[in-house]
Every structure is written in structure tokens, then in C-alpha cells.
Backbone as numpy.savetxt, mean C-alpha at the origin, in Angstrom:
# Nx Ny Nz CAx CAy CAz Cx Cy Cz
23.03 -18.56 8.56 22.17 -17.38 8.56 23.07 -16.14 8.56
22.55 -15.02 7.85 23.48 -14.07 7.59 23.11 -13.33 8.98
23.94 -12.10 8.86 24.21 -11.47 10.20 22.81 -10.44 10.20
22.42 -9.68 8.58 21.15 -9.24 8.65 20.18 -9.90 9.49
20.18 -11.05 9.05 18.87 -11.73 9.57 18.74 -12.01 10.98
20.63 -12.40 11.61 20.17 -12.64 13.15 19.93 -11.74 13.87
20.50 -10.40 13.43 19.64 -8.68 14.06 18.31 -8.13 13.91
17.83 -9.23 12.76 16.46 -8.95 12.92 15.69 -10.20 13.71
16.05 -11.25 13.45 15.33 -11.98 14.69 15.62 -11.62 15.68
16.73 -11.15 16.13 17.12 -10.39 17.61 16.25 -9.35 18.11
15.77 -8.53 17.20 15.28 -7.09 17.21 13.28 -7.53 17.40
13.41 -8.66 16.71 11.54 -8.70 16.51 11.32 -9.46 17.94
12.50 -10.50 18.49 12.46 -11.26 19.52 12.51 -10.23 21.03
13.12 -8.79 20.59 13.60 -8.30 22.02 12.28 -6.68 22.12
11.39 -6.61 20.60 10.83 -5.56 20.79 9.11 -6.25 20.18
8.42 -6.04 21.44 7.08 -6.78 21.19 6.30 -5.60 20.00
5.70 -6.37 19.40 5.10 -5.65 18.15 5.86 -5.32 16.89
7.28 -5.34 17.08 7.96 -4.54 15.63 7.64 -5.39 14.65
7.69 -6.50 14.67 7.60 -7.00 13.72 6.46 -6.65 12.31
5.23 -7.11 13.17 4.35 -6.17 12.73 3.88 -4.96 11.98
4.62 -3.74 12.84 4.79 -2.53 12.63 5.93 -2.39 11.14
6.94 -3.60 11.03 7.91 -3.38 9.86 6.71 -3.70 8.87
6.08 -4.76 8.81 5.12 -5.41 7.57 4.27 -4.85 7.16
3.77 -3.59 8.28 2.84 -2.62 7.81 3.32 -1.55 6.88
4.44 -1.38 7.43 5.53 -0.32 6.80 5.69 -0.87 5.51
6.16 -2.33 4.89 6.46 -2.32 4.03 5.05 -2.53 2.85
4.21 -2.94 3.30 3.10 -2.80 2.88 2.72 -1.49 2.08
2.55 -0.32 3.31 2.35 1.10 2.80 3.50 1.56 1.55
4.87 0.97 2.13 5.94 1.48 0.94 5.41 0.94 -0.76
4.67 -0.73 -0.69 4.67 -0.79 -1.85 3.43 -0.23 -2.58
2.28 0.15 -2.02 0.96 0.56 -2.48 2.04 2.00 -2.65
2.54 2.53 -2.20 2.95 4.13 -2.56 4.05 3.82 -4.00
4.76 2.69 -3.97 5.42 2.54 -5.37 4.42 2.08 -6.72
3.51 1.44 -6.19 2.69 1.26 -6.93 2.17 2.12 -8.03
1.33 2.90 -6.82 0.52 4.52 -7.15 1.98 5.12 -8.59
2.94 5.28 -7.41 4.14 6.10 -8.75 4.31 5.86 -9.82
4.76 4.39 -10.12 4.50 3.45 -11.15 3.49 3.64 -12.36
2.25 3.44 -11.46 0.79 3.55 -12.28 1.01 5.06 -13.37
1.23 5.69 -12.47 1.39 7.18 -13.16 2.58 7.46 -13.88
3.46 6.73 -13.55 5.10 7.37 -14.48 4.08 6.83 -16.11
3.75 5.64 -15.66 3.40 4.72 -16.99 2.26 5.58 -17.75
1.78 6.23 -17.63 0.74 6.86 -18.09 1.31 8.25 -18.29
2.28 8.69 -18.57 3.59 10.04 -18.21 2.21 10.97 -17.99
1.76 10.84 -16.94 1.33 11.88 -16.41 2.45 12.92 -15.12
2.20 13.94 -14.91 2.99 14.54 -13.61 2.18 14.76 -12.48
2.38 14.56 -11.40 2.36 14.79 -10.09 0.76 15.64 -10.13
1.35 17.16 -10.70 0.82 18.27 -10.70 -0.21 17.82 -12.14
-0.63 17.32 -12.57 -1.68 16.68 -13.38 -2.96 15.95 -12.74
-1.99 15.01 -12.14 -2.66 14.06 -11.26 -3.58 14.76 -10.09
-2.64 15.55 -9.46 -3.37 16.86 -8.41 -4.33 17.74 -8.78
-4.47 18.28 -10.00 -5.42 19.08 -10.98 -6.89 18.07 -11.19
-6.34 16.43 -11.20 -7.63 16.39 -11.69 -8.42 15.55 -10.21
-7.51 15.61 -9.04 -8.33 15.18 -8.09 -8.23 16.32 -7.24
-8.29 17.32 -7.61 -8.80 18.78 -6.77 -7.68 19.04 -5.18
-6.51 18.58 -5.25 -5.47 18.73 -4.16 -4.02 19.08 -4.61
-3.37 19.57 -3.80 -2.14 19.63 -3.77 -1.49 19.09 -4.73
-0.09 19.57 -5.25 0.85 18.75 -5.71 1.95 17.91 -4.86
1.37 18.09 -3.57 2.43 17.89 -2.60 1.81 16.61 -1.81
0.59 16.57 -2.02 -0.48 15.52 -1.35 -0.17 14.61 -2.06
-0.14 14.27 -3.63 0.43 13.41 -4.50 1.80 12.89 -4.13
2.55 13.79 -4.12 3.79 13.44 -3.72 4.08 12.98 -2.37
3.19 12.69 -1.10 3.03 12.58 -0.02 2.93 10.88 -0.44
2.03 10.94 -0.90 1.05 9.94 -1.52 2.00 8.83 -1.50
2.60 8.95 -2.67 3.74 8.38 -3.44 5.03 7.85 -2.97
5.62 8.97 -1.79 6.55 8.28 -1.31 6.21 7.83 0.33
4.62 7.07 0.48 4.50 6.53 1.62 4.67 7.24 2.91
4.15 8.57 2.84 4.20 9.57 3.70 2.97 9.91 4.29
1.86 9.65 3.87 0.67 10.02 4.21 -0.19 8.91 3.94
-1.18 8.51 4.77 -2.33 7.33 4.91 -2.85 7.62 3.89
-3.27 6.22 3.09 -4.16 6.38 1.78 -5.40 5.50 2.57
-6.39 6.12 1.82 -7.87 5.33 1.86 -8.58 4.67 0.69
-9.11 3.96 0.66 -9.59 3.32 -0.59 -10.36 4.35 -1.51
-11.09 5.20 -0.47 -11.45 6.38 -1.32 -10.12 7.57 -2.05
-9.37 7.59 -1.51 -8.32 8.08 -2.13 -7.86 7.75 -3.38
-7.50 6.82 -2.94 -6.98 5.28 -4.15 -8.58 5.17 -5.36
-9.43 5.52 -5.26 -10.33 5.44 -6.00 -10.03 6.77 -7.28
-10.25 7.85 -6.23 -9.89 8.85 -7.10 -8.56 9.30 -7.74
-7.33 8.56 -7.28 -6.27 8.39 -7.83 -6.02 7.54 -8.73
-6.94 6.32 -9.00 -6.62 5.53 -10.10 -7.69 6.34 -11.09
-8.75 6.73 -10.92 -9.34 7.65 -11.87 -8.40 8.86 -12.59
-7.83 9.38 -12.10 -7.31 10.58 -12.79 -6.26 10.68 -13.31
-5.56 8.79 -13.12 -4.88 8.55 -14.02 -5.23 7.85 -14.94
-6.66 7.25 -15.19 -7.34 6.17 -15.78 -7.08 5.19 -15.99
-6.54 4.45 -14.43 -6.01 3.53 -14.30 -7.26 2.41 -13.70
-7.09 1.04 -13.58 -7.79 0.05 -12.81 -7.45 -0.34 -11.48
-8.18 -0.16 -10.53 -7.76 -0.63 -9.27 -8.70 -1.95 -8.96
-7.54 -2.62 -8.63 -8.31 -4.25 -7.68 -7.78 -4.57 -6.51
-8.35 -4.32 -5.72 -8.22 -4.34 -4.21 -8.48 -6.47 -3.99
-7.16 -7.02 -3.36 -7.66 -8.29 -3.18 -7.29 -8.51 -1.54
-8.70 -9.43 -1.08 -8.97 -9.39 0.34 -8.24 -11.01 0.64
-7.40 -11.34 0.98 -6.78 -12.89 1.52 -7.55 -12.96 2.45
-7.01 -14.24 2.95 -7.55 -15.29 4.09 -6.41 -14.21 5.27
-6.55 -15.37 6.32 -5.73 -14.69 7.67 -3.86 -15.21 7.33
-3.72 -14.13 7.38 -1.85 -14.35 7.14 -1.41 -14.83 8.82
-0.19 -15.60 8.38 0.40 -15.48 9.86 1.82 -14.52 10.04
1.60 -14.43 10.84 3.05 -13.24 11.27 3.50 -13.99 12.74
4.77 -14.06 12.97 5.32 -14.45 13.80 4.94 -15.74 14.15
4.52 -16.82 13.78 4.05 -18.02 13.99 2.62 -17.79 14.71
1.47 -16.73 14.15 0.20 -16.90 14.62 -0.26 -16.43 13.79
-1.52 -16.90 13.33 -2.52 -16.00 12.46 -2.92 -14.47 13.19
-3.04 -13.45 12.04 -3.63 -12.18 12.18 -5.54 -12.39 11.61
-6.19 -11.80 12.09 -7.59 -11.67 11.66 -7.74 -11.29 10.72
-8.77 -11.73 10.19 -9.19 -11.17 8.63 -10.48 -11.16 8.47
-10.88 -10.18 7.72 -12.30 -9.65 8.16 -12.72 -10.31 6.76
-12.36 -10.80 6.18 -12.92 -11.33 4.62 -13.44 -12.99 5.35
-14.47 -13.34 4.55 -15.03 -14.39 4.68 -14.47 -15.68 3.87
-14.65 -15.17 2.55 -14.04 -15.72 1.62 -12.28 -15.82 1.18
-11.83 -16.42 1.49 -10.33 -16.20 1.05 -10.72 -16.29 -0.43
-9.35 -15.33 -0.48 -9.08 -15.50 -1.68 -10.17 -14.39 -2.63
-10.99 -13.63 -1.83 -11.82 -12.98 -3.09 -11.37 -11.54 -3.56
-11.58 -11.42 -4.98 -11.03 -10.59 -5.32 -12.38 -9.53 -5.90
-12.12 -8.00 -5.66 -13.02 -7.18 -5.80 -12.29 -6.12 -6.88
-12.79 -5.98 -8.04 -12.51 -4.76 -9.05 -13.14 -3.87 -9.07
-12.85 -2.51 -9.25 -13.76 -1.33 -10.24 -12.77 -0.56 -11.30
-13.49 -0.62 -12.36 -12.93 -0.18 -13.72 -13.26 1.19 -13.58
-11.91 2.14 -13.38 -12.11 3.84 -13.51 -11.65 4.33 -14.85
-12.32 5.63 -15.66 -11.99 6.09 -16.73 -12.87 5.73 -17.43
């Protein structure tokens, strides 16, 4: 095992919750690369994107580099104004640290679309 890894089992073993708190983190990092992505690909700018959902150019950019809470309503009107597709998919219960986390979905595995634009 590399030395990364035994400082992080060290670190998740000696601080209750981090673990957690990292997976959320990296979570938020990739929905915010996502969002960037969606939009480089569509060469829209920042300040485009902001024009057509009535905010900031800086809220976008908040957005983007995982700085500010997104909401599905957010994310609604952000894949719109790039006329992009968003599909939100709901899993079963993940485990983290050798226990399942709750999951409010019934169905594993179901997947929910809406086509914007």
C-alpha cells in the first residue's frame, strides 16, 4: 500500500465523519466539472450562460468551480441555457466505510430525464 493511502486510512480512521465529508466534496467537484464541460462544448461563455438565466457572471463561475450549492432547480435552468440534457440518476444505498448510507429512492437503479431546449 502506498504511503497516500495509509494517511488516508489513518486520517478517515482518526477523524469521525471525514470520510464522508471527502465523498461529498468530490461529488460536488464533479457535477461543477461537469456543468463546465457541458458549456465549453457548446462554446458558450460564462457571461452568456448568466444572460440567459438572469444572474451574475460570477454565480456561473461559482457554479463551476464547486464553490456554491447547486439545486436541481439550478441545474434545470443551467442545462436550459445551454440547451443541454440533464439526467439526474437515483442508485440504491451506497456503502461508505463498510456500512450502507440511506437512500431515499425505492427503486435502484432508476433513472429520471428532462429534455431542455
Amino acid at each position: 500500500m502506498n504511503q497516500f493511502n495509509q494517511l488516508k486510512k489513518k486520517l478517515y480512521r482518526e477523524n469521525s465523519g471525514m470520510e464522508e465529508r471527502v465523498a461529498h466534496e468530490l461529488e460536488r467537484m464533479e457535477i461543477s466539472d461537469k456543468l463546465r464541460t457541458a458549456r465549453k462544448s457548446t462554446r458558450m461563455t460564462q457571461k452568456q450562460v448568466a444572460e440567459k438565466m438572469h444572474v451574475q457572471s460570477a454565480y456561473i463561475s461559482q457554479l463551476e468551480n464547486g464553490n456554491q450549492n447547486i439545486t436541481i432547480t439550478t441545474l434545470l435552468k443551467y442545462t436550459e441555457a445551454i440547451g443541454a440534457e440533464l439526467s439526474v440518476q437515483v442508485l440504491g444505498p451506497r456503502k461508505l466505510a463498510g456500512r450502507e448510507l440511506p437512500c431515499v429512492a425505492e427503486e435502484p437503479d432508476t433513472e429520471y430525464k428532462t429534455k431542455n431546449g
